[in-house]
N, C-alpha and C positions, 0 to 999 in steps of 0.2 A: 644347310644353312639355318639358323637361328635366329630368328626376330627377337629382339630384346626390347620389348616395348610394354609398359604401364596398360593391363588390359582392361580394355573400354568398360564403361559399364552395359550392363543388360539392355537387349532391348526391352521396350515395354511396350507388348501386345495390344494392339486393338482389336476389345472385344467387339467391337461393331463392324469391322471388317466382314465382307460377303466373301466367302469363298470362293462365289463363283464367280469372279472378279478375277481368280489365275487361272491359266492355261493347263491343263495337265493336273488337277487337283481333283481327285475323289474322294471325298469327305464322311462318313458315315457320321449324318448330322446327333442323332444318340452316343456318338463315340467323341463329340465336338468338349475339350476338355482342356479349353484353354486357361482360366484359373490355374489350373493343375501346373500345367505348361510354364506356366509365367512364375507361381513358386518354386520348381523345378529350377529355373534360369536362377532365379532368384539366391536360391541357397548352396549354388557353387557350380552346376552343372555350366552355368555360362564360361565362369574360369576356368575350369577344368577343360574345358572341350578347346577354350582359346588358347589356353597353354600348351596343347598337343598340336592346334594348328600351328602355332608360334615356331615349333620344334622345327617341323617339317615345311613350312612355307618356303617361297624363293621371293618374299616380298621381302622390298629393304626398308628401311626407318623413311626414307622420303617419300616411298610411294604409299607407306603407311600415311603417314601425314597428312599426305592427299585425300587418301580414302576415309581418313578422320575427319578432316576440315569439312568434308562434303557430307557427313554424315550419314554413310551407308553401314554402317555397323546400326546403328540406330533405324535404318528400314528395313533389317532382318525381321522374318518374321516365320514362325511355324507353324506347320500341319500335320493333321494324321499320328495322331500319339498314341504312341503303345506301348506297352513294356518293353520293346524290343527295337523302334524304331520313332525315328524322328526325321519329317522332312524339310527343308530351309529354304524358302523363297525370301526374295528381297523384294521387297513392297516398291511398287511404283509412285510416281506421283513428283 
């Protein structure tokens, strides 16, 4: 199934966020390169990755909605960056 839906803009990282703040996060605070991260999202990696989840989700247009209205795209948030790997937590609060 197929989500056809206008995708959201980026989140936008907060650099002041404490890592230690999530559960399950080991951070090699030297390897901390969220700039990086946030230009990254920035110049397509966000669409790109939400066009591939779009493909393959089993979310419909309402339950999108929902999850738009409430603004949890927007409390995405990442960790642990490396050329190879990206992790995604969604910010509390």
């Amino acid at each position: 199934m197929t989500l056809d839906v206008e995708t959201p803009p980026p989140p936008e990282l907060q650099p002041d966020m404490d890592v230690d703040e999530y559960d399950g996060v080991d951070v090699d605070v030297s390897e901390y390169r969220r700039e990086d991260l946030e230009t990254y999202l920035q110049e397509g990696a966000w669409e790109q990755a939400f066009g591939e989840w779009a493909e393959h989700t089993d979310m419909d247009e309402e339950t999108f909605a929902i999850v738009t209205d409430l603004g949890l795209f927007e409390r995405f948030d990442f960790w642990e960056f490396n050329r190879t790997t990206y992790r995604l937590f969604a910010v509390g609060g």
